[in-house]
C-alpha positions in Angstrom: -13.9 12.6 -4.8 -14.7 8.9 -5.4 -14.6 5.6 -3.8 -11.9 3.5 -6.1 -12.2 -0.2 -6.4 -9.1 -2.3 -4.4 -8.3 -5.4 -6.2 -7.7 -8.6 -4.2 -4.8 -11.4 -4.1 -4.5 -13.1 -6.2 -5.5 -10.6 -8.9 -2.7 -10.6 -11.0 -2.7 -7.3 -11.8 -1.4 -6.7 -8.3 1.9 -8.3 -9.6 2.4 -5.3 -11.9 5.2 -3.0 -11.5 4.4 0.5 -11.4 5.7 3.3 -13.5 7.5 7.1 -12.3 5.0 9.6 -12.6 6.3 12.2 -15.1 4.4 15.4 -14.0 2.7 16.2 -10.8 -0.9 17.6 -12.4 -4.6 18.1 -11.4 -5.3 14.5 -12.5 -2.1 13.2 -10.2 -3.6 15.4 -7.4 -7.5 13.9 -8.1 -5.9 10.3 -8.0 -4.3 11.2 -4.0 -7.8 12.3 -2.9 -9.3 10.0 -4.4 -7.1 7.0 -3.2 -7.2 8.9 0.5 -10.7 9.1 0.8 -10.7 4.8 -0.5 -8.5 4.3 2.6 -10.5 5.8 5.0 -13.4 4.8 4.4 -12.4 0.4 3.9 -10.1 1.7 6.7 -7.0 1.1 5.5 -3.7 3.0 7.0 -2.1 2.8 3.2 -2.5 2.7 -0.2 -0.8 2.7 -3.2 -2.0 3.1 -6.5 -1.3 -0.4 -7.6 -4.0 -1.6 -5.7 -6.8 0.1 -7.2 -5.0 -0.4 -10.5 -3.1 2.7 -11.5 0.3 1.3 -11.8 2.2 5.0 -11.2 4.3 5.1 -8.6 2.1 6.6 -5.8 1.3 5.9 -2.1 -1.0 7.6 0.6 -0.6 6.6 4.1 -1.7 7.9 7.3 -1.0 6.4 10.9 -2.1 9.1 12.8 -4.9 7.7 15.8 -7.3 10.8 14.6 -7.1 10.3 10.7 -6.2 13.5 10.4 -2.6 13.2 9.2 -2.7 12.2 5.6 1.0 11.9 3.8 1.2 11.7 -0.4 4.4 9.6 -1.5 4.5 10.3 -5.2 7.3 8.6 -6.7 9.1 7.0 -3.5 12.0 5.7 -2.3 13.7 4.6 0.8 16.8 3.7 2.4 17.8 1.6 5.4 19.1 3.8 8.1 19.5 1.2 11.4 17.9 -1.8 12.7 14.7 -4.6 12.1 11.4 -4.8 13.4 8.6 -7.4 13.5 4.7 -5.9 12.8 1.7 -8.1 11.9 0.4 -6.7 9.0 -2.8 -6.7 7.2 -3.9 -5.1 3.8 -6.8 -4.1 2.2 -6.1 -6.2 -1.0 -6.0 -9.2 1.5 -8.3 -8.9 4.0 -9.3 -10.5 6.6 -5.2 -11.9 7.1 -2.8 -10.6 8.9 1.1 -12.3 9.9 4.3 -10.9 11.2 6.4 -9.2 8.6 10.0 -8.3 9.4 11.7 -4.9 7.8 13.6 -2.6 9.0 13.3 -0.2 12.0 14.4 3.0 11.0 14.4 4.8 7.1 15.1 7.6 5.4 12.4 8.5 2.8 12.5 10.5 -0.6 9.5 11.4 -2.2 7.2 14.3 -4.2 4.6 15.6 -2.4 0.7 16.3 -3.8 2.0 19.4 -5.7 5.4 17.8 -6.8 7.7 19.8 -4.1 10.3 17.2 -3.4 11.0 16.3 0.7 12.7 13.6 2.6 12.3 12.8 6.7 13.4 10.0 8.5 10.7 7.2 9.7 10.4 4.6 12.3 7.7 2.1 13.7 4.5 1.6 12.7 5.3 4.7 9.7 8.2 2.8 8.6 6.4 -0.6 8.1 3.4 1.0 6.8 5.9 3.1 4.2 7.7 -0.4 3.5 5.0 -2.2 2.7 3.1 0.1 0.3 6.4 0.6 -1.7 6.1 -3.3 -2.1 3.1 -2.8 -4.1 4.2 -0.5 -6.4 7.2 -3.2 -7.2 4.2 -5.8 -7.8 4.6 -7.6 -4.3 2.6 -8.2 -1.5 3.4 -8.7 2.1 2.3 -12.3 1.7 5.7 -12.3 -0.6 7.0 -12.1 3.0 5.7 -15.4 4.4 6.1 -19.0 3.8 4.5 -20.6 0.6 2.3 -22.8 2.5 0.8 -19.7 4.9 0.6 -18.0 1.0 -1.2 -20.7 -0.3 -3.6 -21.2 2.4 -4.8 -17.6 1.8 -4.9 -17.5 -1.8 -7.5 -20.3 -1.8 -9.6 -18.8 1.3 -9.5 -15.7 -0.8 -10.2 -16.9 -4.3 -13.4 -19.3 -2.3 -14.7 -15.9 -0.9 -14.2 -14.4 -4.3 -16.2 -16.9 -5.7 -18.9 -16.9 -3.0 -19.5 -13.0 -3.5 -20.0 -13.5 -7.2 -22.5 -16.6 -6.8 -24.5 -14.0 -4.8 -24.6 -11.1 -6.6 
């Protein structure tokens, strides 16, 4: 397994919409371990495959408190079932910020799982945002998307500054 570089905002390439996966293979399955072992270790509670530029439609998460609970979304979907709910989130191609994000409570989600076997099971709380918010990414937007443009602004230019700074001192 490998450690998979996460890009940052504003990196365009974060903006780019991601594409079905067309066959579940032993390169699909390499890219979930691979993107599950670059969550844990950043920490990160999701990641989808946009962010360490592989624009297929792929997502691992795990909320569990142990780590130990890893779930492979391979060409998800979602819909509303009831309700809204406010988190602060944070991501790991914008760290360091978190704000309140509001989506909905309760959902019902489709996906493949790491062999291609199709399931579906109903989410709420922090499994719902987390799901929300990775699926985002693969439609080439960010949870910052979910703020105003000043708060947006502010952190694009922190980030882009501490790009800079980590370059200068390399």
């Amino acid at each position: 397994m490998a450690i998979l570089d996460i890009l940052e905002f504003p990196d365009p390439r974060l903006r780019t919409k991601a594409k079905p996966v067309t066959k579940v293979d032993e390169k699909i399955r390499k890219l979930t371990d691979d993107m599950l072992q670059t969550m844990y270790q950043a920490p990160g509670i999701g990641l989808a495959a946009t962010q360490v530029n592989v624009h297929q439609r792929i997502v691992v998460i795990d909320v569990s408190e142990e780590k130990d609970s890893p779930l492979i979304l391979i060409n998800p979907e979602f819909e509303i079932l009831e309700g809204e709910q406010d988190y602060d989130e944070g991501c790991l191609s914008v760290p360091g910020h978190y704000e309140t994000v509001t989506r909905a409570e309760k959902i019902l989600l489709k996906a493949l799982d790491r062999d291609g076997n199709p399931y579906e099971m109903e989410c709420d709380g922090l499994l719902s945002t987390c799901i929300q918010h990775e699926l985002d990414h693969l439609d080439g937007k960010l949870f910052v998307d979910h703020i105003s443009k000043l708060k947006r602004e502010r952190i694009r230019k922190k980030l882009v500054k501490e790009q800079k700074e980590r370059v200068r001192v390399r």
